[in-house]
N, C-alpha and C positions, 0 to 999 in steps of 0.2 A: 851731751847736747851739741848739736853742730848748727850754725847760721850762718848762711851764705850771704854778703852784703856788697852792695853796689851802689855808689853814691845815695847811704840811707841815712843822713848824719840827725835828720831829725825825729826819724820812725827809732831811732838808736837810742834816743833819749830817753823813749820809754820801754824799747826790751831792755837793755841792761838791766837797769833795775828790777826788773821783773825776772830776771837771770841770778841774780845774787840773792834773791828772797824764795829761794825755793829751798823748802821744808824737805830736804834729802841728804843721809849723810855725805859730807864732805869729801871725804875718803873714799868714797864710791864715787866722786859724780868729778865729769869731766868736758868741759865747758870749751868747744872749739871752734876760733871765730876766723871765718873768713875774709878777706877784703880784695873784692874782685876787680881791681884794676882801680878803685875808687877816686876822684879826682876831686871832692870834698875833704868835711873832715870825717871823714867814718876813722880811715886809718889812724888818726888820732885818738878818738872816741874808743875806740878797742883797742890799742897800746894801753890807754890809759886805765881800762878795766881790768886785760892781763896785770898791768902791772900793783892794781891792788887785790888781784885774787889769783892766788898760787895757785887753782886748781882749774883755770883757765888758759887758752895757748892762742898766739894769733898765727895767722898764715895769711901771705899774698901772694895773687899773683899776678903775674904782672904780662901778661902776653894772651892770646887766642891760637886757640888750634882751628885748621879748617876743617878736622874732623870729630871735634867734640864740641857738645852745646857750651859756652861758657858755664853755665848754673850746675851742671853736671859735671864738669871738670873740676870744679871747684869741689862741689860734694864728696868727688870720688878724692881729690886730693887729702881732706881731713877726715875722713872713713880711714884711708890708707895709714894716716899716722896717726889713730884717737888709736885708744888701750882700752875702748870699754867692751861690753856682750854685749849692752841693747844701744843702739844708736838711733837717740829722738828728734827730730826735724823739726823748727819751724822757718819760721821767714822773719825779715827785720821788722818787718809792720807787724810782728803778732804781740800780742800781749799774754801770757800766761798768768795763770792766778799759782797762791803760792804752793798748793799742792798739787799742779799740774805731774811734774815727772813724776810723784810717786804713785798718782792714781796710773797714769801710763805703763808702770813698772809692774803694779799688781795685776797687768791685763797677762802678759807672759808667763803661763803656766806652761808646763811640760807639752812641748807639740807645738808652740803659738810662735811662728814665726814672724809675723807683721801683726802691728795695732793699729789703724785709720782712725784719726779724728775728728774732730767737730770745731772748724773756725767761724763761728756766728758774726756777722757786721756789726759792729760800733762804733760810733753813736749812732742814733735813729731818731735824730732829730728833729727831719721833714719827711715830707709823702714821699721825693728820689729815695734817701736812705731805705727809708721802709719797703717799698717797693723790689728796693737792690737786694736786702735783706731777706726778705720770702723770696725771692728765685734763689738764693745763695742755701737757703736751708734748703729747699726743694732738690738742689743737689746733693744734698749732703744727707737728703733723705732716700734717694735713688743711691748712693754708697750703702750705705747702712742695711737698705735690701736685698739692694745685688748679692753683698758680702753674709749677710744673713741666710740666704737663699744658696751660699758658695757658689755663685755666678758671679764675681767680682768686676764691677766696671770700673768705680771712678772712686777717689779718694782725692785729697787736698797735702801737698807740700808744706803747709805753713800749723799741718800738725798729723804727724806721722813718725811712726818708730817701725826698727825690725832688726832681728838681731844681726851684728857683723860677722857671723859665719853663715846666716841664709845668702846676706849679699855676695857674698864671694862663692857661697857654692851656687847661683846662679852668672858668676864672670860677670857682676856689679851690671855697667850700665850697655855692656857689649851687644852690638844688633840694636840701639837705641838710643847713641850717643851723639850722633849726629843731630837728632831735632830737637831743635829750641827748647822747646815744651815737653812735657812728659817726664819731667822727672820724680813724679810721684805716681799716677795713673798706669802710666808704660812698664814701668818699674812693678807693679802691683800684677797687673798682667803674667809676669813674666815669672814672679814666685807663686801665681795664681799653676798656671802651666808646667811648671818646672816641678811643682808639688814639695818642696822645701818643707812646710809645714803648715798648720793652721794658718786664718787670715781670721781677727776679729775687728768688730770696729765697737769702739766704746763712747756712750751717751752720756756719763755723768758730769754735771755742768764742773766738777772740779780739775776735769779734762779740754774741758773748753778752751782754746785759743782765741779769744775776739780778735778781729784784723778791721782795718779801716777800710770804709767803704769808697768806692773810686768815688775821689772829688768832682768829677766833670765827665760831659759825653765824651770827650778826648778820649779820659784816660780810660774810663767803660769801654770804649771802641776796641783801645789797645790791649787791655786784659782779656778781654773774651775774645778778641782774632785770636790772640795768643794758647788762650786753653785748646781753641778749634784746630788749629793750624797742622797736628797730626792726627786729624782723622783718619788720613791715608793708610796708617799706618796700624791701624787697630785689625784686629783677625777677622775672619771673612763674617762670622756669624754677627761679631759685634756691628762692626758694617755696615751688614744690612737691616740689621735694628733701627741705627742712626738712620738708613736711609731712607725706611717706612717713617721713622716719624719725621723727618723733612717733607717727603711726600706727603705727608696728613697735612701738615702743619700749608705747606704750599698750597694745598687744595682749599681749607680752610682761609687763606689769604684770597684767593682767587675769588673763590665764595662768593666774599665780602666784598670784592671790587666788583663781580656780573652786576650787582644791583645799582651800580651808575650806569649801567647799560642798558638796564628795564627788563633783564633775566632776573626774573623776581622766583621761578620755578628753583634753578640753581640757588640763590642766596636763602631762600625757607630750607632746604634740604644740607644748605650748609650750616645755618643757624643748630638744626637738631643733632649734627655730626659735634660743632662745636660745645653745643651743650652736654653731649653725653661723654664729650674727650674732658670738659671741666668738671662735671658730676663724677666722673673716677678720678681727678686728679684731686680732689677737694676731698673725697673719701680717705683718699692711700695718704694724703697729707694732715688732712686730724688726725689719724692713728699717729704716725711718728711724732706729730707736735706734742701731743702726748708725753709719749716718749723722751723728745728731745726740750721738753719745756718751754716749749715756745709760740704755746696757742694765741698770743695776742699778735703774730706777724699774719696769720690770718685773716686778719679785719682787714686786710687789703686783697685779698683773693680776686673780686672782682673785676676788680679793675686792674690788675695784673694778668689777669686770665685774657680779657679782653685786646691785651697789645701781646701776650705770650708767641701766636703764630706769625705776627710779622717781626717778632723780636730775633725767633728762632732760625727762618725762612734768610732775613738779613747776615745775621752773621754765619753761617752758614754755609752761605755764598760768598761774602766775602772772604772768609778765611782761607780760600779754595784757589782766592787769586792775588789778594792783597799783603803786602806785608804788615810787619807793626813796629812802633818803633815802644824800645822800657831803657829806662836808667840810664838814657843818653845815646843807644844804639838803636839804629834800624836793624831790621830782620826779615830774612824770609822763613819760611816752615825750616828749611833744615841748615846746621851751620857754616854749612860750604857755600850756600848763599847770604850768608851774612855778611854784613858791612858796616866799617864802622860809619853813625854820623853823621 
């Protein structure tokens, strides 16, 4: 297990523990924790777990390169020195349940190079959460097809595995260590193309990662510039995927604004585009909820669906020109534009 952490001393409080309670022999399982430059107590908080579990190691480190992402430098740092075959991913904010790794483990059968997982939002308190919650599945429901369909787009760092001989015989994070972002997605890509081996992704809720859902428009803002920020960077076909449904989604906003103008001809003709883009997304979305046990995120569809095309359309555009700032750092898309601060 590898976690990469950056002043997380209070998301720390609940992996650990959730780190020491996994139902996996001991003798096999090897627990390596990063601490990316952390100016809290993290460094503390994982000395102090190494220090009551032999089969845990900490690593810091303590500088930026201008040509590697911090989060990936770090990964590739404890890849470099972990001793296991399958190296499992998540992030400081995930929670694991107790048979997380070994459901993960039984996904590698002969040929399965990469496992993509399922980090569902917790808690769901109010309408924000809920709302945050079904776009977050809806991504994780577009992983799960793409990869099903072996057209692999998108998958989640904070629960992801693949063995440490695929990463190395694709040269780890090389040609994609420079952007911020994409240390799971880009990554997936590139065992996707390089053909390394199988890519599966697994549903069973005892694989689930819960993650905390962003507390504020801030920090919403900052996470999703951040996922966007190399779109640039994706292959031509994926691209222009992204770039038709921008177009849709833009048209649809437009739409929606003609009719403060009295273009009531445009806004009926957009109303039936937008109908018919939420009648298949609402479709392809009960199948997986299904699937992924999660029919009651659902009851928000609505009114989800409703602010979806200016959600899209915003970030989007911003991600294209705006930096972000996470865990104390400003950023731009790639790390030679980054600053600390």
């Amino acid at each position: 297990i590898i976690v990469c952490a950056r002043n997380e001393e209070e998301n720390l409080l609940r992996l650990l523990p959730a780190l020491a309670q996994q139902n996996y022999p001991l003798d096999k399982l090897e627990i390596c924790l990063v601490d990316d430059r952390s100016t809290d107590r993290t460094r503390a908080l994982l000395q102090a777990f190494v220090t009551e579990h032999s089969h845990a190691k900490y690593f810091r480190i303590e500088d930026t390169r201008a040509d590697f992402a911090p989060k990936k430098r770090a990964l590739d740092n404890a890849i470099r020195h972990s001793t296991g075959e399958i190296i499992v991913l998540t992030d400081a904010d995930g929670v694991p349940g107790p048979n997380w790794v070994a459901e993960i483990v039984t996904q590698f059968e002969d040929g399965v190079a990469m496992v993509c997982g399922y980090s569902p939002y917790h808690p769901r308190a109010n309408l924000w959460q809920n709302i945050l919650a079904l776009e977050y599945f809806s991504l994780a429901a577009v992983a799960a097809g793409s990869i099903g369909a072996e057209r692999p787009l998108t998958c989640t760092g904070s629960n992801l595995a693949y063995r440490r001989s695929a990463y190395f015989a694709i040269n780890g994070f090389e040609g994609i260590a420079h952007w911020i972002s994409g240390d799971d997605d880009l990554l997936l890509h590139k065992m996707h193309e390089q053909r390394v081996g199988q890519i599966k992704f697994v549903a069973h809720a005892a694989a689930h990662v819960p993650v905390h859902p962003p507390r504020s428009w801030k920090e919403l803002q900052a996470r999703r510039t951040r996922y966007a920020s190399k779109g640039r960077h994706y292959k031509l076909g994926v691209s222009l995927a992204l770039a038709a449904v921008y177009l849709l989604n833009l048209f649809l906003c437009g739409g929606i604004l003609a009719a403060s103008f009295g273009e009531m001809k445009i806004f009926f003709f957009t109303v039936v585009c937008g109908l018919s883009k939420a009648g298949f997304e609402f479709f392809y979305l009960k199948q997986a909820a299904q699937w992924f046990g999660e029919e009651d995120v659902l009851r928000y569809f609505p009114l989800a669906a409703l602010v979806h095309p200016f959600y899209v359309v915003y970030f989007s555009t911003r991600a294209q020109f705006a930096g972000f700032s996470w865990r104390g750092e400003a950023f731009a898309a790639r790390a030679n534009n980054a600053a600390q601060a």
